[in-house]
N, C-alpha and C positions, 0 to 999 in steps of 0.2 A: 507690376506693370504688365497689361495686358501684350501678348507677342502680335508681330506687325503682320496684318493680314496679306497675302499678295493682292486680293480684288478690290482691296479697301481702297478708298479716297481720304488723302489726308490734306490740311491745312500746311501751309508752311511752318506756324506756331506749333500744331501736332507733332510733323516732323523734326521740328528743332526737340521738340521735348525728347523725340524718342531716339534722337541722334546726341542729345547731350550738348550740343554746341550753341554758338553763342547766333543772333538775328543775321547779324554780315557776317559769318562762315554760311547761314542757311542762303544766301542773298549771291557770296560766290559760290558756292557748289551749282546753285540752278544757272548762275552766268556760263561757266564753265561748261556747261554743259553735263557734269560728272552725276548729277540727278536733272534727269528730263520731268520736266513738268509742262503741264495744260493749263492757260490763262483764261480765267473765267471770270466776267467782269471785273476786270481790272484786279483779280486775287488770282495766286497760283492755285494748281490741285497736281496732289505727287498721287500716282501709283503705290502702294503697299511692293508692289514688286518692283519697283523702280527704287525704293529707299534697301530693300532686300539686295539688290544689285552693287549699291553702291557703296554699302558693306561686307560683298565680297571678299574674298582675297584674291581675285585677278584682280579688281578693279587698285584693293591696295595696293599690287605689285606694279601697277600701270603707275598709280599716281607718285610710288615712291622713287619709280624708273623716271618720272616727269621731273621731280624735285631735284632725282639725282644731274638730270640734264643740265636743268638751271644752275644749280651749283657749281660746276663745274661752266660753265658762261661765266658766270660772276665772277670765280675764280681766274681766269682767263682775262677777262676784263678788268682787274684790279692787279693782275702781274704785268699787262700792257701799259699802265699807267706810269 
């Protein structure tokens, strides 16, 4: 596997390949905002360093501080029941 450029321009399909994940994780991550992308006729385009970013490990430690938030709501919300 070629390594992901930062000035590159990828496809959404690109980036799912080179992120491993399945169409709707690539479909929420760009909702989410957690990969910013540019809509260009009606198709996204990701930065190479935008997919670099959100591979991270700040960004992981953000999103598993996210999860752990939620959890613990859920958690909260089903001991209120």
């Amino acid at each position: 596997m070629a390594p992901i450029e930062p000035n590159e321009i990828y496809t959404t399909a690109e980036t799912q390949e080179l992120l491993k994940v399945s169409p709707s994780t690539i479909k929420r991550l760009l909702k989410r905002g957690i990969i910013k992308a540019n809509k260009v006729g009606g198709q996204y385009r990701i930065l190479g360093r935008e997919i670099l970013r959100s591979v991270s490990q700040r960004v992981e430690k953000k999103a598993a501080k996210f999860y752990g938030r939620i959890k613990q709501k859920v958690k909260q919300q089903i001991k209120n029941w």
